[in-house]
C-alpha angles and dihedrals in degrees: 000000000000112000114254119223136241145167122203102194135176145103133287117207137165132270092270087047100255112149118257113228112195096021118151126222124193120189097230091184145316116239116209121165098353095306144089113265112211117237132169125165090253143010135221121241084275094061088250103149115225127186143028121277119242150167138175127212136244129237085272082058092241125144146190120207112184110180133167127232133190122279084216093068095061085110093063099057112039081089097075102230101103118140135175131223112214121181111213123205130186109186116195121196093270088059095250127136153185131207162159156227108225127189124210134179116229122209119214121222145155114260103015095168094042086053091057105038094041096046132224134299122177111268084216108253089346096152078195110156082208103056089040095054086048092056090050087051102045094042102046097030102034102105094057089058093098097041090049097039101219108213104350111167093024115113116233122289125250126207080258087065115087125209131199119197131170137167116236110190094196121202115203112206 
């Protein structure tokens, strides 16, 4: 069965809310159902996923994350309590760190990539958690879409293909 696609976005900043350039972000795993749901950054002709999924911030200390998931594992997610693990590292010149372990919710929806690259228009009164994540994230991220080549190699989505997407706002100590 074919990967699904999905972005987890947002912003890490400090304790005292200042924005952390250079910070990376690993996806450790993503929980629906009770159960680990498999994700890689890209998958073989078989669907097998390969890879971690990974991002670094900007000097705004923003960050998008796309990441691909197994179309097995619709079954995990419908239910709506999906949520994703992302460890969170900041190096400094000595090699030292700190970092996190950050939660987010992801919301499941239809299009996902045609959301985001066609933009948003207003569904008119949809309380959707989906379609209001994806405005965040198209209004506020928009402009690191081409430096970050958001899928890049994935075919276009159908209305068959399912997307996840959520928003972690990370704090490192």
């Amino acid at each position: 069965m074919a990967a699904n696609t999905g972005i987890i976005f947002g912003t890490v900043t400090d304790t005292g809310g200042s924005a952390v350039g250079g910070a990376e972000l690993t996806l450790n795993f993503i929980l629906g159902d009770g159960s680990a749901i498999a994700t890689g950054t890209s998958a073989d002709i078989e669907g097998n996923l390969q890879g971690y999924p990974k991002a670094t911030t900007n000097k705004d200390g923003k960050f998008v994350m796309p990441f691909q998931w197994s179309g097995t594992d619709i079954g995990k997610v419908v239910d709506g309590a999906v949520t994703a693990s992302i460890y969170v590292a900041q190096w400094f010149s000595d090699n030292s760190h700190r970092y996190v372990n950050a939660r987010c919710k992801l919301f499941l929806g239809l299009d996902l990539k045609k959301l985001i690259q066609v933009g948003y228009t207003d569904p008119s009164g949809s309380a959707s958690d989906f379609v209001n994540v994806g405005k965040d994230f198209y209004a506020s991220y928009r402009e690191m879409l081409p430096t970050h080549g958001v899928f890049p190699t994935v075919m276009p989505l159908t209305t068959e293909v399912w997307g996840l997407i959520g928003k972690a706002n990370p704090k490192l100590p």
